[in-house]
C-alpha positions, -999 to +999 in steps of 0.1 A: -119+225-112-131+205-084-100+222-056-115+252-066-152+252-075-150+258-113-182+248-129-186+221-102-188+225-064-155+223-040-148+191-034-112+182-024-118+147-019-124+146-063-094+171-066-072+148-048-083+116-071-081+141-102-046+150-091-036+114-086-048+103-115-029+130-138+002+120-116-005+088-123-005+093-159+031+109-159+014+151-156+045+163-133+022+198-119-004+176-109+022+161-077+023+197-060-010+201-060-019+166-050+004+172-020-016+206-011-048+191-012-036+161+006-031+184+036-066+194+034-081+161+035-091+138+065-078+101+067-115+098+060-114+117+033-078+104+022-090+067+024-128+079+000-101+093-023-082+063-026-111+043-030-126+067-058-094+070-081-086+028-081-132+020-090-121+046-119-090+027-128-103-001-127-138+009-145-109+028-175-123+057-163-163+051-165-169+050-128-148+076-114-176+097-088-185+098-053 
């Protein structure tokens, strides 16, 4: 939704850490399209990414926003 505006704006930053997660959580499509947004994204962006998907983890999913 988020790579490509579905009901919420763009945002590839929140596609990548939606795309990691699912990866994370064994859901195989989600690692091609984490790879194509990767390429999108900034080391900046990369590194807000990173930070985003571990507060969620951490939080079990509660705190998983910009």
């Amino acid at each position: 939704m988020y790579e490509n505006g579905e009901g919420v704006p763009e945002d590839f930053v929140m596609a990548h850490v939606w795309y990691s997660l699912a990866a994370a959580n064994g859901y195989k499509p989600a690692n091609e399209s984490m790879v194509l947004i990767k390429g999108k994204l900034s080391r900046e962006q990369l590194d807000e990414a990173q930070k985003i998907q571990s507060g969620c983890l951490k939080s079990n999913y509660k705190d998983c926003n910009l």
